[in-house]
N, C-alpha and C positions, 0 to 999 in steps of 0.2 A: 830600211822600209819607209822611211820617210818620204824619200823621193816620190812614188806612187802616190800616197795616202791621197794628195789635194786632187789628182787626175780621179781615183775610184769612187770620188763622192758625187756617182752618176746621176746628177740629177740632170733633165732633159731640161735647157735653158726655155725651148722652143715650146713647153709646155707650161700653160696658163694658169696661176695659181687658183683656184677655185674657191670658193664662201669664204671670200675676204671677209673679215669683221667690219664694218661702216662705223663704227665709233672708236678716232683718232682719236688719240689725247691729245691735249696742247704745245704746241712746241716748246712754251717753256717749262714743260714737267720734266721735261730729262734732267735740265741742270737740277729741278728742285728734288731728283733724287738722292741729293748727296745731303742733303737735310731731314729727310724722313727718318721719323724717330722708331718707327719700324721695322725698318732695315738696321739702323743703327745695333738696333735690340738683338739683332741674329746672332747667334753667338759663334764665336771664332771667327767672327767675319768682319772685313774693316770695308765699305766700298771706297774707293779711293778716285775714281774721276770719274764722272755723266756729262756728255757732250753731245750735242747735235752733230751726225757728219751728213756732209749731201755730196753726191755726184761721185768724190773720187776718195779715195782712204787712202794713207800711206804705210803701210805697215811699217811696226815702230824695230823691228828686225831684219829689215832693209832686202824683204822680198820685193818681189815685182807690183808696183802701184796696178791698185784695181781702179778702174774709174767704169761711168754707167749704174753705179749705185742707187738702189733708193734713198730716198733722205733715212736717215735710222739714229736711233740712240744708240752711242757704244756706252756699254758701264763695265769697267775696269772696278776688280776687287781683287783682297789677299783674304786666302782662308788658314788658319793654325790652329787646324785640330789637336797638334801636339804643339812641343816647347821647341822643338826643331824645324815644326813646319815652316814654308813658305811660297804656297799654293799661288798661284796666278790666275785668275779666270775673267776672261772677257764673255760679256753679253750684249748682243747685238736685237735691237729691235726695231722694227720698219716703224715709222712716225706716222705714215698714213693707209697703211691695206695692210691691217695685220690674219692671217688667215685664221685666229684663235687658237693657233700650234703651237709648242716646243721643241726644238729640234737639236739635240745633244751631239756637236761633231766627237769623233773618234781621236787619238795619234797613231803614229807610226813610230816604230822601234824604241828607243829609251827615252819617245816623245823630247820634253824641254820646250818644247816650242808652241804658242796658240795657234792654231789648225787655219791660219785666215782662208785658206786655200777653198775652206769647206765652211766657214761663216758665211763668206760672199753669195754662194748660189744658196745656200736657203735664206736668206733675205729677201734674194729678187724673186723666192716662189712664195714667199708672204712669211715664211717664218720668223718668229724669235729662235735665237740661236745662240749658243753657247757652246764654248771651247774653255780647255784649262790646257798650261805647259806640266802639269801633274808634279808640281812641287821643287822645279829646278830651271836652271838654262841648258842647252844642249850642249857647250862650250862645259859646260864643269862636271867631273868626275866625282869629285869629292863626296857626293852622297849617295855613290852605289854601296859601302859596305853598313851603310847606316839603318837599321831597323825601320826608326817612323819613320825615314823618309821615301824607304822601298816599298814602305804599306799604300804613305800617300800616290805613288806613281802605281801602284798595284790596284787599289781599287779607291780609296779613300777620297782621292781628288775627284775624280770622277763623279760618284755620290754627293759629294759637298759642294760642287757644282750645279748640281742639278736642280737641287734642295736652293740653295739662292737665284739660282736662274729663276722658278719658277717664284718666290716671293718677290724679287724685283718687276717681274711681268706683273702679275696682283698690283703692287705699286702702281705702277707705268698706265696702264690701259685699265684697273679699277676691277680686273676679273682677272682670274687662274686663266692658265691654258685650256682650253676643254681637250684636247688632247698630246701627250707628249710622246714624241720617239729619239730613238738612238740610232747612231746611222757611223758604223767604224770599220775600218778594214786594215787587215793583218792586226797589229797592238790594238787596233780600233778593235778588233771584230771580238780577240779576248774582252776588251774592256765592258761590250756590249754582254758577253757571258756572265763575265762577273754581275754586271747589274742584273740579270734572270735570275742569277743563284743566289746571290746577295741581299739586294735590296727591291726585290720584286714590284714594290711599291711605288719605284719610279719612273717607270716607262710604259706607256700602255702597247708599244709595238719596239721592236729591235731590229734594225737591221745588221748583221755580221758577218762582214765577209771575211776572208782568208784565218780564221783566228785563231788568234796566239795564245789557245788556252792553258797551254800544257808547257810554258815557258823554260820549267827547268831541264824537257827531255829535250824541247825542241833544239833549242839553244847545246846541250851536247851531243845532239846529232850534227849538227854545223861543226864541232869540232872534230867529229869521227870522220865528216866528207874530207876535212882541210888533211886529215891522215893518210888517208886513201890515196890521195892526190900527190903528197909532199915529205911522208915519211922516206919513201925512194924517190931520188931527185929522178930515176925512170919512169917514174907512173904519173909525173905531170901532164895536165892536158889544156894544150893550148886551144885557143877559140878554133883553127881550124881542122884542128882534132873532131872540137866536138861539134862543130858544123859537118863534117863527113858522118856521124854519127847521126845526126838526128837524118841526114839527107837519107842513109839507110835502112832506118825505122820507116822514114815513110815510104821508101820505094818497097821496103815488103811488106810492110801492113795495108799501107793506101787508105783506104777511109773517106769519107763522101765527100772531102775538099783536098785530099791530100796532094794532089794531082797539081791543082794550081796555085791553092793559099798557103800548102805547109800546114796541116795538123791535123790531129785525128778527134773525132767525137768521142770517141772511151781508150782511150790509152792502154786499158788493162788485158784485155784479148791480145796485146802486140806479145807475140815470143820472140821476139828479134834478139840473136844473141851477139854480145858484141865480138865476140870471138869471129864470127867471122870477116871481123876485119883486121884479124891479125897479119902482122907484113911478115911475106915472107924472107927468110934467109938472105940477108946483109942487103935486105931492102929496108928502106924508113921515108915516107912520106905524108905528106898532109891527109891523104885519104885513107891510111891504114895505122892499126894500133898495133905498138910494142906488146909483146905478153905482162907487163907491168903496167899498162895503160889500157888494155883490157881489163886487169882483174879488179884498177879501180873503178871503170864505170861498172862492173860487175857490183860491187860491192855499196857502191851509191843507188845502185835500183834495188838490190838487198834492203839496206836501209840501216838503223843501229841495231846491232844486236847487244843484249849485255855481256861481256867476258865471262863472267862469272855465273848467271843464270840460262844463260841462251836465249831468254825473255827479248822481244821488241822493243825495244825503246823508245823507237821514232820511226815510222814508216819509211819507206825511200823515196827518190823524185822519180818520175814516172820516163817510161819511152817520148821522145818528142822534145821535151824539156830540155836537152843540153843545152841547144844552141839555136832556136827559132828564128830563120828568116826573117828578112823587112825590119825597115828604121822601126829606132825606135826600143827595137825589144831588145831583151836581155836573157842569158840562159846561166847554166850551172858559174857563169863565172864572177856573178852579180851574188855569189854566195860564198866567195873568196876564196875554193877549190884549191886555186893555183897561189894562195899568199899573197903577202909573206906573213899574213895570218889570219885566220877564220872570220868568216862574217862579223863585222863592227858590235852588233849587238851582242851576239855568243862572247866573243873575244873579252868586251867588257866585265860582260856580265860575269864569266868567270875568274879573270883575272885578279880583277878590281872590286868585285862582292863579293865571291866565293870566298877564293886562296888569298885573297888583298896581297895580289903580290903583282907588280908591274910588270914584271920581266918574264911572267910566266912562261914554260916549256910547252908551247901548245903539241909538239912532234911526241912527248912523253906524257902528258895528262893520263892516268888511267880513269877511262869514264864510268863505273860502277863507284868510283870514290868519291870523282866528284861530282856525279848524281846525289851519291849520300849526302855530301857535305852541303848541297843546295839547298838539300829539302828540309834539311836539321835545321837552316839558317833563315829561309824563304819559300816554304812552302806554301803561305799565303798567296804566293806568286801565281800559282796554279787553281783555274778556275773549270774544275774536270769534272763535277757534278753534274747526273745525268737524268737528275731528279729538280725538275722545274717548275711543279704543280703547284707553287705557289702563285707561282707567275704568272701561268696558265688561265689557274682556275679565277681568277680576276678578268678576264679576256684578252692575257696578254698574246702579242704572237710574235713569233722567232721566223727570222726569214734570214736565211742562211747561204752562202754563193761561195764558190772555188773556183779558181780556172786549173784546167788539168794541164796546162803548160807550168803551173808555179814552179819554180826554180829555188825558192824559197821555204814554204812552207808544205810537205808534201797533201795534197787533196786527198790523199788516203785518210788521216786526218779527219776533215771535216765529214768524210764518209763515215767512221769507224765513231766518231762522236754521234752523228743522227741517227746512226742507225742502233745506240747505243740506248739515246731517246725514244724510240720504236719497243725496245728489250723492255726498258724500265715501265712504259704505259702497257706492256702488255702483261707480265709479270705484276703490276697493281690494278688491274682489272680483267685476269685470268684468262688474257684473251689470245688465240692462235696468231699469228705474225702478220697475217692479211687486213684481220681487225684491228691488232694493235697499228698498224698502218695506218689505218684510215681512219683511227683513233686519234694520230699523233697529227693527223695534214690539219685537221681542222685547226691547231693553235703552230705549229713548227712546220718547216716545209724549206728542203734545200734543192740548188740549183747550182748545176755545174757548169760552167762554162768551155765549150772548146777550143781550143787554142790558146786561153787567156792566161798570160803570166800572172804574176804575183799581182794582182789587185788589178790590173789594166793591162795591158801593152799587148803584145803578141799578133799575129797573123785571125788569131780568129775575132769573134764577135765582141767586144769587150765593152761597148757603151753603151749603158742602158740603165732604167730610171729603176732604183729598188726601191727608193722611199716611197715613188708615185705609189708603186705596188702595195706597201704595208700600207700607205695610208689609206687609198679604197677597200684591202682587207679590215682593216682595223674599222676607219670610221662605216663602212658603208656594206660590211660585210661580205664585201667580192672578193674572196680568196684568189689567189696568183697562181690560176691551172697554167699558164704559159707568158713567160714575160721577153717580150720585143727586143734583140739582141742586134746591133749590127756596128759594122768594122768600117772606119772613118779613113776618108783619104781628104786631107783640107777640109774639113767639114761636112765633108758628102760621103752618104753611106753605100759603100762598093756591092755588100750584100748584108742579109741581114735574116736570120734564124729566132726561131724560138727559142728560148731556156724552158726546159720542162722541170716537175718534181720529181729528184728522184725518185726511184728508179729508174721513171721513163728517160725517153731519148728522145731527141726530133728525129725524124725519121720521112725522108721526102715521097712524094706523094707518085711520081713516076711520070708527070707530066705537067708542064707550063716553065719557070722561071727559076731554076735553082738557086739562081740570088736574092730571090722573094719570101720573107716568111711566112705567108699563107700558104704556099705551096711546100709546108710541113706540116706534120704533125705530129704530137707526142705520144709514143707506142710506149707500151709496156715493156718493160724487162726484168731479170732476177735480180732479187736483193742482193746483193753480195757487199760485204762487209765483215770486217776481223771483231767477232764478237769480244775476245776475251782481251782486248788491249784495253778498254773500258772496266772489266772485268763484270762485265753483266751478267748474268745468267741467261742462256740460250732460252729462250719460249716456243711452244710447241707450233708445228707448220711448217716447217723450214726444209 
């Protein structure tokens, strides 16, 4: 998931940071942060270098140099909230146009790494900005079966991040933030939960896309796909398997771009069965499926079922999703389907924290055990709480995004969680499904993307500003009825859609410029959502 993370931190370069702060601090107050007897004082916290950088940064993990920077302070610190910790967080602050923000980057998969990807562009829109590797390197294993350490990468770094970001800002420029957001997708977009359910107090706005709240189901649903796929060496499916696949989801569903860009606006109406691409009789070709290579994309849009309860476990990935057209994307195979073993993070995280056993039997794993054995061990892990009135009622707001091509984490998901938010607000203030709607938009409010893989990539719309969004909600009370979507060829946008609030949809207008997003708009639709995967109780209306 990593790959993504630094591409979905959609902030629009091309737009203007607005109420920059006009009182810079001195240039030499960075260095003199490593002497403040204030910082000193924080507890668990060591800062460890305050530098002036201008123009060009090197990252010290031998990504790609950023250069065009504003001049900014970087402050490098370790946090040890336990005896084991060893937290990493970098804080980045503009020396001269601070916009009086905070801006908390996200990771991606079993993180390790400082997010430089997503420091850099909130700088240039005037933020301070902070990132953590959440308590390890990406290169070492060794602290997946470890309690504090799974806590710190679980929510702990995150918070203790924040918590010094926001006192070294105070330091630095002589005032707090006047206001702070979170901004993560996939791990990021969990991370961003956690902080709602958790520690309500730190973020006045969240942005969360794809998220990984429910880690222990998600994570053995990636091993149930890698089954389906690989238990019979018959039901493997090669890329061009599932490129014939998805090409016949859209030749019979179609859908309002499906014709030219490859994807559909709601996934869920497609019945496309893969059965009939079964080959017939001592035929086998790139374009048709074995009866074993049927019954596992059958069983991948099924989704996890429990062995044992017949319960859900994990939604499935959607029609569309195998195999999306055009550079760049990726489909079911970016989730390790085909080996020689399940998605990096599941793999890990079972192997190596669960069972702590290297060699694990991924083809033999029974998943009702080691669902159990996850949750006994790390169920902190899991940030599934659909009660965030804490949050809320402070002014906080949740702005939520999927794209219905992810390959990764199913968008059923982030459906079945907001609409789970919907159950909870109505069910605590006695209200039918409509109200509690319109109950929940005012502070929470998700938006599905069409076409868009896991965090970015895909044929459809996938670039676009969420933070500009929470911050006009948040500071200036413009809530996000439709947020500006469009699909990048070299920097130029080919076309470009609205993102509506669920339930609605963009839905085009029947005349001018179908590649124009004003020539849509956001129509209504049914709620629909798996009430009892949340286990909410149903509220009346429905």
């Amino acid at each position: 998931m990593n790959r993504y993370l630094s591409a979905i931190m959609i902030s629009a370069f091309a737009v203007a940071a607005i109420g920059l702060g006009a009182g810079a601090p001195a240039t030499d107050s960075c260095a003199n942060l490593m002497t403040s007897a204030s910082l000193r004082a924080l507890p668990s916290t060591t800062i460890t270098s305050a530098t002036l950088v201008s123009d060009t940064f090197t990252p010290p993990n031998g990504t790609q140099i950023v250069h065009g920077l504003p001049s900014f302070c970087r402050v490098t610190a370790t946090l040890k909230p336990s005896s084991v910790s060893d937290i990493k967080i970098e804080i980045w602050m503009p020396a001269q146009r601070w916009n009086q923000k905070l801006q908390g980057v996200g990771n991606g998969g079993l993180a390790g790494t400082i997010s430089y990807g997503a420091l850099a562009p909130a700088i240039e829109n005037g933020y301070a900005s902070v990132s953590t590797d959440t308590g390890h390197v990406a290169s070492d294993t060794a602290w997946l079966p470890v309690e504090e350490r799974e806590r710190d990468y679980g929510y702990r770094a995150i918070h203790g991040m924040t918590v010094t970001a926001k006192a070294v800002a105070q330091q630095f420029y002589g005032s707090s933030p006047r206001r702070s957001y979170f901004n993560g997708c996939s791990t990021g977009g969990g991370q961003g939960f956690g902080e709602a359910q958790l520690y309500p107090q730190d973020y006045d706005g969240i942005v969360a896309g794809a998220p990984q709240d429910f880690p222990t189901h998600l994570r053995a649903a990636v091993i149930r796909e890698f089954q389906a796929a690989n238990n019979d060496p018959a039901s493997n499916l090669p890329k061009d398997k599932l490129a014939s696949v998805t090409s016949a989801v859209l030749r019979q569903c179609g859908g309002q771009f499906a014709s030219s860009d490859g994807f559909l606006s709601d996934p869920r109406p497609c019945g496309f069965d893969p059965g009939q691409l079964l080959c017939k009789s001592g035929q086998e070709s790139a374009t048709c499926l074995t009866a074993a290579q049927v019954s596992a994309v059958k069983t991948i849009y099924e989704g996890t079922i429990s062995p044992r309860t017949k319960k859900l476990v994990w939604p499935g990935l959607l029609r569309g999703s195998e195999a999306p057209a055009g550079p760049g994307t990726v489909g079911w195979q970016a989730a390790g389907i085909n080996g020689p073993a399940p998605f990096g993070t599941g793999a890990q995280f079972y192997s190596l924290a669960v069972f702590e056993n290297p060699n694990l039997d991924f083809h033999t794993v029974d998943l009702d055990a080691a669902i159990e054995m996850a949750e006994k061990k790390f169920s902190f892990l899991n940030h599934t709480s659909t009660d965030i009135n804490a949050f809320t009622r402070r002014g906080g707001k949740l702005l939520m995004y999927h794209g219905w091509a992810d390959p990764l984490i199913s968008p059923l998901n982030s459906i079945n969680y907001y609409g789970s938010l919907v159950e909870t607000v109505g069910l605590k203030g006695r209200m039918d499904m409509a109200s509690a709607l319109k109950a929940t938009e005012k502070s929470a409010r998700l938006f599905m993307v069409p076409g868009m893989g896991h965090c970015s990539g895909g044929p459809g719309p996938d670039s676009f500003d969420a933070v500009a969004a929470l911050d006009a909600w948040v500071d200036r009370g413009v809530a996000p009825d439709r947020i500006i979507a469009s699909h990048l060829a070299s920097g130029t946008a080919i076309f470009s859609l609205p993102l509506c609030p669920y339930p609605q949809e963009a839905e085009f207008k029947d005349s001018g410029d179908r590649n124009a997003a004003n020539n849509w708009v956001c129509a209504p639709r049914d709620f629909k959502f798996d009430a009892s995967f949340y286990g909410v109780p149903r509220v009346s209306g429905k």
